[in-house]
Biopython code that builds the backbone (N, CA, C, O; Angstrom):
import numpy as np
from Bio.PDB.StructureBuilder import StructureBuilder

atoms = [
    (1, "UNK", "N", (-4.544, -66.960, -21.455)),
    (1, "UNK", "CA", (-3.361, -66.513, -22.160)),
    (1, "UNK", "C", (-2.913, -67.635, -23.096)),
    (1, "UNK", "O", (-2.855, -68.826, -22.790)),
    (2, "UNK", "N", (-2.579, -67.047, -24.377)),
    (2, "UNK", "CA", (-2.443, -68.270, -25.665)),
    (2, "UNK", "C", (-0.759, -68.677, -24.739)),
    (2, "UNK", "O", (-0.008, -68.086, -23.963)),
    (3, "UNK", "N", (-0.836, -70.276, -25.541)),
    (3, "UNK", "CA", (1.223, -70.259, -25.488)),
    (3, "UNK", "C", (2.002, -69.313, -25.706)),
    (3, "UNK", "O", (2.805, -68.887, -24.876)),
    (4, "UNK", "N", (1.837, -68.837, -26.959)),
    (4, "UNK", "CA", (2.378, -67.608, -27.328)),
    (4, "UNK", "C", (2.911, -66.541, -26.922)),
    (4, "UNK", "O", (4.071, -66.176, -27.110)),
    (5, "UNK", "N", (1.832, -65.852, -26.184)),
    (5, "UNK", "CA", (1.949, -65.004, -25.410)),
    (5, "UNK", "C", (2.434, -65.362, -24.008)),
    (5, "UNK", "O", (2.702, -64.359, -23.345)),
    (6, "UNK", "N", (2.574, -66.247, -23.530)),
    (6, "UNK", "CA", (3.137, -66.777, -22.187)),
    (6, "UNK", "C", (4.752, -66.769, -22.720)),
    (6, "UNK", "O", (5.557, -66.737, -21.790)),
    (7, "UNK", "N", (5.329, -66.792, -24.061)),
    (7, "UNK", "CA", (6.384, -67.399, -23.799)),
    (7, "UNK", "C", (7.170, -65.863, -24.342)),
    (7, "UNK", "O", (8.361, -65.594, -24.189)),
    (8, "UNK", "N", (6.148, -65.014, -24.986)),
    (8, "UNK", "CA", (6.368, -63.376, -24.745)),
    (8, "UNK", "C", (6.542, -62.905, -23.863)),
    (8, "UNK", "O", (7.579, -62.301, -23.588)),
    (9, "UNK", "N", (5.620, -63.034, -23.180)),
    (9, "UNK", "CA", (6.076, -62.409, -21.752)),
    (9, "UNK", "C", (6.968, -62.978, -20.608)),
    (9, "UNK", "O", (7.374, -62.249, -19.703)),
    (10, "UNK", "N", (7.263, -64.336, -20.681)),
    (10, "UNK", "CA", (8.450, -65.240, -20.032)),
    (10, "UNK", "C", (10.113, -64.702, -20.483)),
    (10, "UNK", "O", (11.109, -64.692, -19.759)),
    (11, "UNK", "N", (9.964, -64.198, -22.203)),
    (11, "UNK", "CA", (10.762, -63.818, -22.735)),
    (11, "UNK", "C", (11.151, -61.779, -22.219)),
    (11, "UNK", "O", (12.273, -61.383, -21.906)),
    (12, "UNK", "N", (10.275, -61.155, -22.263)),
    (12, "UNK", "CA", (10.170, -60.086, -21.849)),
    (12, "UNK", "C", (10.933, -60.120, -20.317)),
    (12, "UNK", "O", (12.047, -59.632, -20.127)),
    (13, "UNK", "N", (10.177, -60.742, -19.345)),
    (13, "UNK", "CA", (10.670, -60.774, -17.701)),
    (13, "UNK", "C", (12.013, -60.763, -18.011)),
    (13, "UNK", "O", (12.704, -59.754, -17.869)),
    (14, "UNK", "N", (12.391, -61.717, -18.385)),
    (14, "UNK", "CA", (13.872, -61.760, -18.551)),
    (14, "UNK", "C", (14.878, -60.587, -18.981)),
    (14, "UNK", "O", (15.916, -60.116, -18.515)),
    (15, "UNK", "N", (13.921, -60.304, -20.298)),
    (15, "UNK", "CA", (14.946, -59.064, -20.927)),
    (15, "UNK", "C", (15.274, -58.253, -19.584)),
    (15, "UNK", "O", (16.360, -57.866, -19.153)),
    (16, "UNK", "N", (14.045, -58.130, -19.090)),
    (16, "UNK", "CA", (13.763, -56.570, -18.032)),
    (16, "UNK", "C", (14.496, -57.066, -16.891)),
    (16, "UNK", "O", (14.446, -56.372, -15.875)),
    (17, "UNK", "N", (15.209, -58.198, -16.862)),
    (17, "UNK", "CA", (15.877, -57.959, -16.010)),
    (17, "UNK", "C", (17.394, -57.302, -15.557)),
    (17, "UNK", "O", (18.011, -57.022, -14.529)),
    (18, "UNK", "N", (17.529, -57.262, -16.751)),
    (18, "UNK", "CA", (18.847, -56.192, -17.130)),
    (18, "UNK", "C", (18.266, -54.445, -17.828)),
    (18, "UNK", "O", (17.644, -54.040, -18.810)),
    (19, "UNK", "N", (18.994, -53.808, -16.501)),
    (19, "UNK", "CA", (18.815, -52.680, -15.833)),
    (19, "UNK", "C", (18.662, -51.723, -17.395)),
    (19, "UNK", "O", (17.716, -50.996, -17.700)),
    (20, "UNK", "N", (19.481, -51.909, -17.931)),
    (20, "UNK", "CA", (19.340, -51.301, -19.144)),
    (20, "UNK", "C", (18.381, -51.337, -20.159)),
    (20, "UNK", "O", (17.852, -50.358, -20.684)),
    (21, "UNK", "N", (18.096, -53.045, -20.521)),
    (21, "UNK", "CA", (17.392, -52.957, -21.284)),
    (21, "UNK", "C", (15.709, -52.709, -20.540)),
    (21, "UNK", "O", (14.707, -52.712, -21.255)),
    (22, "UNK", "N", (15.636, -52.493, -18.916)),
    (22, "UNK", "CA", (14.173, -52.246, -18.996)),
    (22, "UNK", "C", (13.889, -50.795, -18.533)),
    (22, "UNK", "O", (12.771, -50.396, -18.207)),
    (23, "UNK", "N", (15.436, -49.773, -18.543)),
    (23, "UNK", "CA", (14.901, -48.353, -19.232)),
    (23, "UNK", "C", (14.889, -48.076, -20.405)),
    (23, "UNK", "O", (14.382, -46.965, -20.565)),
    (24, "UNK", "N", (15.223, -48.575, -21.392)),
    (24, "UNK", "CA", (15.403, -48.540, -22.521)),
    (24, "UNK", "C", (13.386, -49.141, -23.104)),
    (24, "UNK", "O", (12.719, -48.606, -23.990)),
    (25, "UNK", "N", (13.085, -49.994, -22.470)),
    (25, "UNK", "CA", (12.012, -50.426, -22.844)),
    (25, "UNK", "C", (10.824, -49.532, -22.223)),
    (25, "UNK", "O", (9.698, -49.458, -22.715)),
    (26, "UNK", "N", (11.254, -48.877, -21.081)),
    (26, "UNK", "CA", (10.054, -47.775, -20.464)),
    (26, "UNK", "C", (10.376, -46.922, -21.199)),
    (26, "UNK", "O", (9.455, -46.820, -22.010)),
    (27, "UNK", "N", (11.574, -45.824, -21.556)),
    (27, "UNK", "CA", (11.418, -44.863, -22.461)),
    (27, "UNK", "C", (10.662, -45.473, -23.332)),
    (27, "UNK", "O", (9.557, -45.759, -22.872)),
    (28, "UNK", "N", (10.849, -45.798, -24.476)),
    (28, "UNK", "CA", (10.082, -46.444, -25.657)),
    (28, "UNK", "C", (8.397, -46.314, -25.514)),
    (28, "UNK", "O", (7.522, -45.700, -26.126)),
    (29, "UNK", "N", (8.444, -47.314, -24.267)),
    (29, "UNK", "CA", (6.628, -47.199, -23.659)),
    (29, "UNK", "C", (6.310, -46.048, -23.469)),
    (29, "UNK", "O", (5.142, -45.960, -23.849)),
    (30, "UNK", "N", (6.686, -44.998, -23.065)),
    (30, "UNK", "CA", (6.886, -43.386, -22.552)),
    (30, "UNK", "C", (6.611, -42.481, -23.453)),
    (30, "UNK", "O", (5.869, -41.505, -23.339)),
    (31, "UNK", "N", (7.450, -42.955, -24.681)),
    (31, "UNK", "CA", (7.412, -42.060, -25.970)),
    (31, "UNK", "C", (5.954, -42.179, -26.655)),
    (31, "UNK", "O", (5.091, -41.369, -26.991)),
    (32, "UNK", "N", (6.114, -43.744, -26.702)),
    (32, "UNK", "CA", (4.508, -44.210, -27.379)),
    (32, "UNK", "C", (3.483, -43.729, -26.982)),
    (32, "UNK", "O", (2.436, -43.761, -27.629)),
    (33, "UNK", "N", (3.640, -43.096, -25.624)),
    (33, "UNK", "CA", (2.253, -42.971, -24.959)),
    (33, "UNK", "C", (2.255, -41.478, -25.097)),
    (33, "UNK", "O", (1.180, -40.899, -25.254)),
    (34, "UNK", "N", (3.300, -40.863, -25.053)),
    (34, "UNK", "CA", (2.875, -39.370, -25.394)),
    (34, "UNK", "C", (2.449, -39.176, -26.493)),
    (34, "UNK", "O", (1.686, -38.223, -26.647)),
    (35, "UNK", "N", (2.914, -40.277, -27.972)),
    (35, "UNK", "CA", (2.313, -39.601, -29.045)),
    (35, "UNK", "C", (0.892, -39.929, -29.328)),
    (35, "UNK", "O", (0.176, -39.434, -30.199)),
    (36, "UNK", "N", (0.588, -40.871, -28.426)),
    (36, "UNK", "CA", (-0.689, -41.015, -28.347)),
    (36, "UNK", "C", (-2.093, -39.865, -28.265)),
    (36, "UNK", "O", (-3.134, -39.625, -28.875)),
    (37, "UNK", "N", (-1.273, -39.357, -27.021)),
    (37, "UNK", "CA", (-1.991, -38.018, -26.179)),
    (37, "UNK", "C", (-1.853, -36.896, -27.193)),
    (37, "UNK", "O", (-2.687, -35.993, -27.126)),
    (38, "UNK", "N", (-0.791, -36.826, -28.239)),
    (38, "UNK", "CA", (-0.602, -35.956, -29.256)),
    (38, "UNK", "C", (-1.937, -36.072, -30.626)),
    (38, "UNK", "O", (-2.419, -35.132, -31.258)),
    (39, "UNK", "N", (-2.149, -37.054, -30.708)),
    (39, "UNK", "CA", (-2.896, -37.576, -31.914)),
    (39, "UNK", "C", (-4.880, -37.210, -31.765)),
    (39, "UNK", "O", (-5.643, -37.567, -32.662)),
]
sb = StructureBuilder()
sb.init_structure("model")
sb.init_model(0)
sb.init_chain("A")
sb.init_seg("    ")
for serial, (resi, resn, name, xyz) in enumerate(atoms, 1):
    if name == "N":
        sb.init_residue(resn, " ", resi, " ")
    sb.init_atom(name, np.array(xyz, "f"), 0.0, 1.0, " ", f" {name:<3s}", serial, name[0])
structure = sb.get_structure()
């Protein structure tokens, strides 16, 4: 894993730890993935 990305995803954990912002971030993931299955 680059620095980079360690300090993405160090940054991410965090967000998700507030309740809101990590339904807010599964819808999103949720949506993306259906339009996937659409395409």
């Amino acid at each position: 894993m680059t620095k980079k990305n360690k300090k993405y995803q160090e940054w991410l954990l965090e967000k998700l730890k507030d309740h809101d912002e990590a339904i807010a971030y599964l819808n999103e993931a949720l949506e993306e993935s259906l339009k996937g299955d659409e395409e």
